[in-house]
mmCIF file as Biopython writes it, N, C-alpha, C and O atoms, coordinates in Angstrom:
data_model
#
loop_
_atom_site.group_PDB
_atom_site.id
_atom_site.type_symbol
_atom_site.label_atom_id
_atom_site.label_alt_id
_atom_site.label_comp_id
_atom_site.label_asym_id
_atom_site.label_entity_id
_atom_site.label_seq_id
_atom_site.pdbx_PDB_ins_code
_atom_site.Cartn_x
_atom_site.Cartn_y
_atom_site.Cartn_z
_atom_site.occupancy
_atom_site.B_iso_or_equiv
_atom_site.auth_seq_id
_atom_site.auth_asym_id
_atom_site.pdbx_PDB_model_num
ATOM 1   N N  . UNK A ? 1  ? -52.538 95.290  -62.175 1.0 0.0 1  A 1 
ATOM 2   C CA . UNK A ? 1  ? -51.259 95.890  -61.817 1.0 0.0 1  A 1 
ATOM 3   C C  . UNK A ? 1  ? -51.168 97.271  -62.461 1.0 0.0 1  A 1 
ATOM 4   O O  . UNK A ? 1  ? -51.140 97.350  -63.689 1.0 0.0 1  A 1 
ATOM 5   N N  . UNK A ? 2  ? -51.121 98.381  -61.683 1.0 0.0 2  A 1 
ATOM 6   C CA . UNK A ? 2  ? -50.865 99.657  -62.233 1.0 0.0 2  A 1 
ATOM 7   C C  . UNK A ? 2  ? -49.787 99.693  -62.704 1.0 0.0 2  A 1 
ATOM 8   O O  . UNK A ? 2  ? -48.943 98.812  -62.544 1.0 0.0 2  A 1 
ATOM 9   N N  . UNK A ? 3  ? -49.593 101.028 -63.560 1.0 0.0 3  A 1 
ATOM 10  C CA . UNK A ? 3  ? -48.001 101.411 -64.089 1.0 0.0 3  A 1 
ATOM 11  C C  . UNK A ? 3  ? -47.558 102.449 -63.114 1.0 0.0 3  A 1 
ATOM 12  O O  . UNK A ? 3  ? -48.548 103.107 -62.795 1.0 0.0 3  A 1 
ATOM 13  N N  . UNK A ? 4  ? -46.395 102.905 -62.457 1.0 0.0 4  A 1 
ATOM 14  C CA . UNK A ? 4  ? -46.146 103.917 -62.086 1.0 0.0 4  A 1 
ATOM 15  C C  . UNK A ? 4  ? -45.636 105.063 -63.069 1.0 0.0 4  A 1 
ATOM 16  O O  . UNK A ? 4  ? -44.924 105.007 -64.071 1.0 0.0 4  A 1 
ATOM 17  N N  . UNK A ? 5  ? -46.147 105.930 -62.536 1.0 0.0 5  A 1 
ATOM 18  C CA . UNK A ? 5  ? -45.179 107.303 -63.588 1.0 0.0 5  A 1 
ATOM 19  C C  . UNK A ? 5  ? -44.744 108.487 -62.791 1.0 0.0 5  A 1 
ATOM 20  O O  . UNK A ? 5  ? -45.396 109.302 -62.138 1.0 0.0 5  A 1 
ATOM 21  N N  . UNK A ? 6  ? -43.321 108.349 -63.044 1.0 0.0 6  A 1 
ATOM 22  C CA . UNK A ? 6  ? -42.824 108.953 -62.738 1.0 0.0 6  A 1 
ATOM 23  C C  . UNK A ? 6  ? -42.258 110.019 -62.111 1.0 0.0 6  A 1 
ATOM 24  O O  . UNK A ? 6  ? -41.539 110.332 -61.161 1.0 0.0 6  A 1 
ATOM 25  N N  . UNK A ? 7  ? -43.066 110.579 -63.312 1.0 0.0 7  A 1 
ATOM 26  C CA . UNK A ? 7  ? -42.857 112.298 -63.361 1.0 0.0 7  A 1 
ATOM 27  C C  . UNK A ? 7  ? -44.093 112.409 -62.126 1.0 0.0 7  A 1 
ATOM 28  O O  . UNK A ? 7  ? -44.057 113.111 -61.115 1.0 0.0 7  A 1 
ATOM 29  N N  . UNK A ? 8  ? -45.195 111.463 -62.580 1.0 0.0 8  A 1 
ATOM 30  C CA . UNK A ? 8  ? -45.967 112.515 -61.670 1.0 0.0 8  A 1 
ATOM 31  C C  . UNK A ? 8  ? -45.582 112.357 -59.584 1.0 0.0 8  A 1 
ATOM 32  O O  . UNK A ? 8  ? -45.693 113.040 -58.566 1.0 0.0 8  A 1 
ATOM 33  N N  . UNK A ? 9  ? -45.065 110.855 -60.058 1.0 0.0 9  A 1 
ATOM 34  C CA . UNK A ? 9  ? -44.373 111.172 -58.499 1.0 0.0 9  A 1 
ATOM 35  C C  . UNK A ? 9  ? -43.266 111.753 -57.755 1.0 0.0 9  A 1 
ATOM 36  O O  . UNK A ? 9  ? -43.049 111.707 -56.544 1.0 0.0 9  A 1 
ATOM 37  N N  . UNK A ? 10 ? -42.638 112.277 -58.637 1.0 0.0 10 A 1 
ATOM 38  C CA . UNK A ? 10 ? -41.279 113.522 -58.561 1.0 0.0 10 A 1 
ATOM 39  C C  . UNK A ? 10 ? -42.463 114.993 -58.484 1.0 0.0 10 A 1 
ATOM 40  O O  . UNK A ? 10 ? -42.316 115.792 -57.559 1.0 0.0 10 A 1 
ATOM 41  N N  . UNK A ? 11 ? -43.412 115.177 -59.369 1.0 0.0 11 A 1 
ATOM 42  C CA . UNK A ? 11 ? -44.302 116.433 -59.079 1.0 0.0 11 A 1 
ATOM 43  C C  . UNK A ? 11 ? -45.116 115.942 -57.828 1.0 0.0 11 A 1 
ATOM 44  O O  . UNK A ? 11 ? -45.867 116.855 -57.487 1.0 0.0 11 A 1 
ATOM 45  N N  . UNK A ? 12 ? -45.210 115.171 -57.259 1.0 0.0 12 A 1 
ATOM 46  C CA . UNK A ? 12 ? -46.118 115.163 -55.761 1.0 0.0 12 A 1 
ATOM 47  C C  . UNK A ? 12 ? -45.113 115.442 -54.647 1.0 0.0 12 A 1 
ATOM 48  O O  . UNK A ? 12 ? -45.309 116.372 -53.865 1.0 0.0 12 A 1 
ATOM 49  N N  . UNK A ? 13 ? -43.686 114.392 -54.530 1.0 0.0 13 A 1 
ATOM 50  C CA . UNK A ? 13 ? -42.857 114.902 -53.522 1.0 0.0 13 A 1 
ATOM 51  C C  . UNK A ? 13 ? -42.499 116.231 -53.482 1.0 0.0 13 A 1 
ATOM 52  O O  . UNK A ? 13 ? -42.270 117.131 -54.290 1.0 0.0 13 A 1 
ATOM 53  N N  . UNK A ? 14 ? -42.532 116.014 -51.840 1.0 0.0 14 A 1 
ATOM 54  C CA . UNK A ? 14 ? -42.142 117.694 -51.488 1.0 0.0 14 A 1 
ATOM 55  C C  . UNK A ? 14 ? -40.623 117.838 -51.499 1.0 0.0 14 A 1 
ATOM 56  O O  . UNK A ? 14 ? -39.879 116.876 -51.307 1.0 0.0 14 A 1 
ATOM 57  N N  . UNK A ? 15 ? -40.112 119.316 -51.776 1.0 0.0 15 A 1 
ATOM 58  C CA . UNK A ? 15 ? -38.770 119.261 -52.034 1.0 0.0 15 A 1 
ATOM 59  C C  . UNK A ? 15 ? -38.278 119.301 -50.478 1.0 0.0 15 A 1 
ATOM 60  O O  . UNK A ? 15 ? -38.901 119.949 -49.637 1.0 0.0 15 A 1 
ATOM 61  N N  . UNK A ? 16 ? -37.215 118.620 -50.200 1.0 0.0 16 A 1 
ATOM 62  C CA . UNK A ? 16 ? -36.105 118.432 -49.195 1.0 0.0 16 A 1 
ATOM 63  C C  . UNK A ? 16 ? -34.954 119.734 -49.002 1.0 0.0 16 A 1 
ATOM 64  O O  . UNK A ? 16 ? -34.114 119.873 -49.891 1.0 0.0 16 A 1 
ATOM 65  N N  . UNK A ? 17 ? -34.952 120.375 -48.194 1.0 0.0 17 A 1 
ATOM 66  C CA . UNK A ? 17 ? -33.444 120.870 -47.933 1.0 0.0 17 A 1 
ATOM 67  C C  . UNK A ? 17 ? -32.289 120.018 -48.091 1.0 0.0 17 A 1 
ATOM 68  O O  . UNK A ? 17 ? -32.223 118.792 -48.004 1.0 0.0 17 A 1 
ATOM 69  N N  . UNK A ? 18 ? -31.120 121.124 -48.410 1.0 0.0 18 A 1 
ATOM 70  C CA . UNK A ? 18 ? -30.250 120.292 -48.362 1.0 0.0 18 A 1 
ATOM 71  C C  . UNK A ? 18 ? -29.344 120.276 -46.674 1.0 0.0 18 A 1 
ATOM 72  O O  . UNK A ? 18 ? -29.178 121.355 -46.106 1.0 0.0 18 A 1 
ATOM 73  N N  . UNK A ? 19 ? -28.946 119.261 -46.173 1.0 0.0 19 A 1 
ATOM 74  C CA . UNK A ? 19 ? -28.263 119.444 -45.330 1.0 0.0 19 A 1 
ATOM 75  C C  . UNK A ? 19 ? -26.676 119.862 -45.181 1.0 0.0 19 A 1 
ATOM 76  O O  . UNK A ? 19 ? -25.856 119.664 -46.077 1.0 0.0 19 A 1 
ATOM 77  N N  . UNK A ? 20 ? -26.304 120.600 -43.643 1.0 0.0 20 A 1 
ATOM 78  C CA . UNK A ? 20 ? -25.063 120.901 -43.738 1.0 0.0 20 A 1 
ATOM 79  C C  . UNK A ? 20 ? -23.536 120.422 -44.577 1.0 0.0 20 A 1 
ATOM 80  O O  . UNK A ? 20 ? -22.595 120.925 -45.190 1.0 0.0 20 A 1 
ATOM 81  N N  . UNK A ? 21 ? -24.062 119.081 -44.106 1.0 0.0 21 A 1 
ATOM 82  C CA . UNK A ? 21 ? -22.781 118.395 -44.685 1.0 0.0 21 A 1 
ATOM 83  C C  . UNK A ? 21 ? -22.974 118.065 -46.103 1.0 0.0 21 A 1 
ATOM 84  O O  . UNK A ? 21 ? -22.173 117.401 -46.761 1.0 0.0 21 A 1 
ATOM 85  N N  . UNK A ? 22 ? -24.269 118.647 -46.621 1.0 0.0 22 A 1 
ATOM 86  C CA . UNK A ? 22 ? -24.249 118.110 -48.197 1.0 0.0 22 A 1 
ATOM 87  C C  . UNK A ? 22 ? -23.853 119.802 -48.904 1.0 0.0 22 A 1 
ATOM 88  O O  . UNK A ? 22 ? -23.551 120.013 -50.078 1.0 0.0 22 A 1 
ATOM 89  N N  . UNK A ? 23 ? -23.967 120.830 -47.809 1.0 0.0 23 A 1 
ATOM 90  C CA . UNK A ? 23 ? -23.764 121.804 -48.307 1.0 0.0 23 A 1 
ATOM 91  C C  . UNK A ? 23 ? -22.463 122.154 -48.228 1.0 0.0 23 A 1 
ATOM 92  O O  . UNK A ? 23 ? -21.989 122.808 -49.156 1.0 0.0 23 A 1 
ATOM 93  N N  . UNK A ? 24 ? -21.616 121.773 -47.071 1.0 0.0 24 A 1 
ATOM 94  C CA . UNK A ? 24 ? -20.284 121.812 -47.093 1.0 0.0 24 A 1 
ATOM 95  C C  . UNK A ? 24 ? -19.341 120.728 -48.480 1.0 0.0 24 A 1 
ATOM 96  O O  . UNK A ? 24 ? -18.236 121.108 -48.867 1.0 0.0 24 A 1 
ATOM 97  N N  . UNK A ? 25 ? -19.928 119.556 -49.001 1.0 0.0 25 A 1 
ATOM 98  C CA . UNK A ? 25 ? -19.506 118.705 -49.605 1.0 0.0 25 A 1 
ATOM 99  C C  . UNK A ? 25 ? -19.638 119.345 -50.667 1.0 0.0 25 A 1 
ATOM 100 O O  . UNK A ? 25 ? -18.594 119.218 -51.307 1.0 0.0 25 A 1 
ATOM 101 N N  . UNK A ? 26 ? -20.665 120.225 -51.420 1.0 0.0 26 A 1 
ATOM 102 C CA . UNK A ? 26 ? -20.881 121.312 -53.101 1.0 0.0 26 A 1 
ATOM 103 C C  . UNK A ? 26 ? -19.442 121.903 -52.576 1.0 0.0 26 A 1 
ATOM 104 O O  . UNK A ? 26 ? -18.449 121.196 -52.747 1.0 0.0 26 A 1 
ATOM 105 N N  . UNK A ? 27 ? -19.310 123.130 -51.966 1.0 0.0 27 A 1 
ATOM 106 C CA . UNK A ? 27 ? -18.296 124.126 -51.781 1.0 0.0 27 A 1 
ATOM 107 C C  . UNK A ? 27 ? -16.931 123.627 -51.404 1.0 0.0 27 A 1 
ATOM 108 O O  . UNK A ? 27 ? -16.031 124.428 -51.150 1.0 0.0 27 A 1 
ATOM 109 N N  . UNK A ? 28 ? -16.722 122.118 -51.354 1.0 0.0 28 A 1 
ATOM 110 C CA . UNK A ? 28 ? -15.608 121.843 -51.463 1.0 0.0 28 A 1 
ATOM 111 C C  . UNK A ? 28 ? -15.322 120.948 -52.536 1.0 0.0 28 A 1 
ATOM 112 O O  . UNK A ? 28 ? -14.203 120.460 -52.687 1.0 0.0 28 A 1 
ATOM 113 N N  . UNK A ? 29 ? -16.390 120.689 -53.363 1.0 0.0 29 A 1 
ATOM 114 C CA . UNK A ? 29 ? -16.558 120.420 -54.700 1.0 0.0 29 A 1 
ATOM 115 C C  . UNK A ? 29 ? -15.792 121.186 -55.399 1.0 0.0 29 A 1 
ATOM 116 O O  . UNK A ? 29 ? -14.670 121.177 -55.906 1.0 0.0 29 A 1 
ATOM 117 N N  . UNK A ? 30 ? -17.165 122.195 -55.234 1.0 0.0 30 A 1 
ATOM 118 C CA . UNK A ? 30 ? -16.764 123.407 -56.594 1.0 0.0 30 A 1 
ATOM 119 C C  . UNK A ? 30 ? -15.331 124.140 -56.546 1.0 0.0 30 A 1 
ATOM 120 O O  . UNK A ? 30 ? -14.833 124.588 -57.579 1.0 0.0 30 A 1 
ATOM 121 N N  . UNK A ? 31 ? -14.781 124.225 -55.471 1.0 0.0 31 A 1 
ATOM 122 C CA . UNK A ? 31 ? -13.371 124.628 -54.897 1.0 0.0 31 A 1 
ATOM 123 C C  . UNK A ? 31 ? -12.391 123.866 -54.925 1.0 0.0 31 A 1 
ATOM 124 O O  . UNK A ? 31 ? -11.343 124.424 -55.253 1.0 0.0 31 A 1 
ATOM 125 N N  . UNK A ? 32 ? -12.319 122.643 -54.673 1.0 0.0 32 A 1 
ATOM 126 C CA . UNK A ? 32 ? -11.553 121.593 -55.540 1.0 0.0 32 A 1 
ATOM 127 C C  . UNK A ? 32 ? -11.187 121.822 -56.766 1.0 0.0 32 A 1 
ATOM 128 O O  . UNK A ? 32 ? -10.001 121.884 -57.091 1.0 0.0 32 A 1 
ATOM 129 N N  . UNK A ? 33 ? -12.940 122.092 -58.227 1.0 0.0 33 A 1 
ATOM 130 C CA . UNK A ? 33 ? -12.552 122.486 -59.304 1.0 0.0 33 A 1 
ATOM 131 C C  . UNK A ? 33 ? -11.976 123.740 -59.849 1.0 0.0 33 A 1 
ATOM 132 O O  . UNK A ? 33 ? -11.391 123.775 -60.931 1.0 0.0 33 A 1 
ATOM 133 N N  . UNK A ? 34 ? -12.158 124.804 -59.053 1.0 0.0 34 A 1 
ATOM 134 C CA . UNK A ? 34 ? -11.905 125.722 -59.603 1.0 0.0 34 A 1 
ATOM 135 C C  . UNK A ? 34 ? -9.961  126.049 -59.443 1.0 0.0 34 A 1 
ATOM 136 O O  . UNK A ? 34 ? -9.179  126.758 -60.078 1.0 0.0 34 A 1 
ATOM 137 N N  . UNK A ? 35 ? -9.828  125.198 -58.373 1.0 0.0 35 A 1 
ATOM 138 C CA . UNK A ? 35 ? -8.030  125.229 -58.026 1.0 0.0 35 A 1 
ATOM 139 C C  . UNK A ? 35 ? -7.573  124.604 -58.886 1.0 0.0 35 A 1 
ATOM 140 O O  . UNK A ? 35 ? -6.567  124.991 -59.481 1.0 0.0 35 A 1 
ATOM 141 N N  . UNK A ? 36 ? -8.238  123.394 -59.197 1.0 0.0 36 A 1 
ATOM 142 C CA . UNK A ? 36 ? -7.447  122.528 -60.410 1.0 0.0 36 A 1 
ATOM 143 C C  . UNK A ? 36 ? -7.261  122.863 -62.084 1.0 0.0 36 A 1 
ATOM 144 O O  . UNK A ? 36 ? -6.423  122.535 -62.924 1.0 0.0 36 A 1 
ATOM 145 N N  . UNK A ? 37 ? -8.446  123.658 -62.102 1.0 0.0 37 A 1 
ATOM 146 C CA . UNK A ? 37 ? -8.343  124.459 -63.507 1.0 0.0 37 A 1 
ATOM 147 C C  . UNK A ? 37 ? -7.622  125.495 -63.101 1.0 0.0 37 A 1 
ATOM 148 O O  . UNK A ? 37 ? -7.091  125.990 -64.095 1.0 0.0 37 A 1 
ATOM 149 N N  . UNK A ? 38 ? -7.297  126.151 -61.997 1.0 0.0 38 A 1 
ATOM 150 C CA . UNK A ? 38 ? -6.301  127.387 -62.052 1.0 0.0 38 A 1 
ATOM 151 C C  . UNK A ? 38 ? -5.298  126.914 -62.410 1.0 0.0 38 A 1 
ATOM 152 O O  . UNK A ? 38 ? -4.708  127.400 -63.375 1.0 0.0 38 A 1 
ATOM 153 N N  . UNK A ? 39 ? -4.886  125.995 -61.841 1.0 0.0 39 A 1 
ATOM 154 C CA . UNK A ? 39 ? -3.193  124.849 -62.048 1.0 0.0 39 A 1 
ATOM 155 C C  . UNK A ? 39 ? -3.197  124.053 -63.031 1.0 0.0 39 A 1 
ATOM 156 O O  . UNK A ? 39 ? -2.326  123.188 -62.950 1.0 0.0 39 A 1 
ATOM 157 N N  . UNK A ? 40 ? -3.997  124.002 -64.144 1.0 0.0 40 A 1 
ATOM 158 C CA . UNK A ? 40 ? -4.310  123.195 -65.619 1.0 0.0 40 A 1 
ATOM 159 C C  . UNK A ? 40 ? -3.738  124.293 -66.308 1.0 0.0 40 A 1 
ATOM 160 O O  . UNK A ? 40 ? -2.748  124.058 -67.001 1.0 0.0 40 A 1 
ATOM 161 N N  . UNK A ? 41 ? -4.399  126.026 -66.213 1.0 0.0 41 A 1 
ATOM 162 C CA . UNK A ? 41 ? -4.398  126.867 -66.809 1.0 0.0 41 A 1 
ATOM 163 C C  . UNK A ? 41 ? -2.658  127.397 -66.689 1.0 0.0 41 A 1 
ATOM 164 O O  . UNK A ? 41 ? -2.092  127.961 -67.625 1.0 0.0 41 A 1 
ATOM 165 N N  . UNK A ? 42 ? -2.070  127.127 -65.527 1.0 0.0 42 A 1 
ATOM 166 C CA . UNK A ? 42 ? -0.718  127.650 -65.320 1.0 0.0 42 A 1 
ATOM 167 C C  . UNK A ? 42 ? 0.169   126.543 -65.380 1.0 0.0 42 A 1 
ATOM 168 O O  . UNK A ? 42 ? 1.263   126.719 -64.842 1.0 0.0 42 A 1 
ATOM 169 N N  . UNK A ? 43 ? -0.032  125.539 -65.863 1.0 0.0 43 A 1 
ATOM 170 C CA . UNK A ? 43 ? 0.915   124.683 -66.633 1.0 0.0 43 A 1 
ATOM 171 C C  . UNK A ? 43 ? 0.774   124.836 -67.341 1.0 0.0 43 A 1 
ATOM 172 O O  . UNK A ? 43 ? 1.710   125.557 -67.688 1.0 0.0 43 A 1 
ATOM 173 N N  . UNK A ? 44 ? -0.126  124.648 -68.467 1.0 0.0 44 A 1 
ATOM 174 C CA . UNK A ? 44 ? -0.544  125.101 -69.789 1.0 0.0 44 A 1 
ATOM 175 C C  . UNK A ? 44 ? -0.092  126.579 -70.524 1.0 0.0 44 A 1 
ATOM 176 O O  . UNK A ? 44 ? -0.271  126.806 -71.721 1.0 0.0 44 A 1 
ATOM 177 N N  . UNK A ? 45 ? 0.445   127.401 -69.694 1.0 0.0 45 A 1 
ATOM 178 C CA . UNK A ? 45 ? 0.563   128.287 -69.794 1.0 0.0 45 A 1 
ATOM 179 C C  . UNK A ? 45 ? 2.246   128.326 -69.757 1.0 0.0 45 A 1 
ATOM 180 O O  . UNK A ? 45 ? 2.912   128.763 -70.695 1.0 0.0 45 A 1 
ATOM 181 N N  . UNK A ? 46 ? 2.863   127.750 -68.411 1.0 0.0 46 A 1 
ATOM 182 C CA . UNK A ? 46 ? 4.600   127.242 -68.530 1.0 0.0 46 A 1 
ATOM 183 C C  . UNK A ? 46 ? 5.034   126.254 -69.511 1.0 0.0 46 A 1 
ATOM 184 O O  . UNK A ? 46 ? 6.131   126.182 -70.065 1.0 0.0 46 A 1 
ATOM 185 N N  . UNK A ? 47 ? 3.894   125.417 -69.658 1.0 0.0 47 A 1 
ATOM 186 C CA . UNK A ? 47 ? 4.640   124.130 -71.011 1.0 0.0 47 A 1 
ATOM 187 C C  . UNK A ? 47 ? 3.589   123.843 -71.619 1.0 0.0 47 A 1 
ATOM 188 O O  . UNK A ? 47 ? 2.812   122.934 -71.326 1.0 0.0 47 A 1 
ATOM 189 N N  . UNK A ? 48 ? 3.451   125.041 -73.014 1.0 0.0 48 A 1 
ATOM 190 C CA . UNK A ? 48 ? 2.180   124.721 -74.245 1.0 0.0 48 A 1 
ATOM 191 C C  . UNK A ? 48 ? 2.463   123.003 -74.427 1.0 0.0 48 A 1 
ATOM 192 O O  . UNK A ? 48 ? 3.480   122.373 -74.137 1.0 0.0 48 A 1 
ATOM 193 N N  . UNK A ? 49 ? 1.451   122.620 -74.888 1.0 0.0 49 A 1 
ATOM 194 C CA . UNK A ? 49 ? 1.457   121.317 -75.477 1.0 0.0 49 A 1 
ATOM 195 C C  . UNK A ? 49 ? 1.467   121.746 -77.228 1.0 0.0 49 A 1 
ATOM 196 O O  . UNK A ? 49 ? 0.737   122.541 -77.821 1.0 0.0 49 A 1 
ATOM 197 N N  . UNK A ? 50 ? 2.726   120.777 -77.818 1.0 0.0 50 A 1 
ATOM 198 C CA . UNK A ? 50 ? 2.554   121.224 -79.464 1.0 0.0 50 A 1 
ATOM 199 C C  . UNK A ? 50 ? 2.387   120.125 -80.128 1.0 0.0 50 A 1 
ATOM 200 O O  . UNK A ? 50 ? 3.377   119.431 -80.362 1.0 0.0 50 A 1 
ATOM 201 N N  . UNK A ? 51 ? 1.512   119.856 -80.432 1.0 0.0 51 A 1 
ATOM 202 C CA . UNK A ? 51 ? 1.304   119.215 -81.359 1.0 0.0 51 A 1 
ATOM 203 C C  . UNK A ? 51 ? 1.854   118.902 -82.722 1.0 0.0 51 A 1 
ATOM 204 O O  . UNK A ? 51 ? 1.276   118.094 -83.450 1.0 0.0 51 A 1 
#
């Protein structure tokens, strides 16, 4: 019974594109986060938290 490893079969596969809808799904990721830290930052900003 062989061992498999790993790495070296992640270094043989060939890399994949990504597809449309996986590329539309990042940019509404990253845009999701970046609105929600705008609106973290501007509450935070109307009602400090004091400790």
């Amino acid at each position: 019974m062989s061992q498999v490893n790993v790495g070296e079969e992640f270094r043989k596969a060939q890399a994949e594109p990504l597809l449309p809808v996986e590329k539309k799904l990042i940019g509404w990721s990253l845009g999701i986060g970046v609105v929600l830290l705008v609106i973290l930052a501007i509450v935070n900003q109307l009602f400090p938290a004091s400790i």
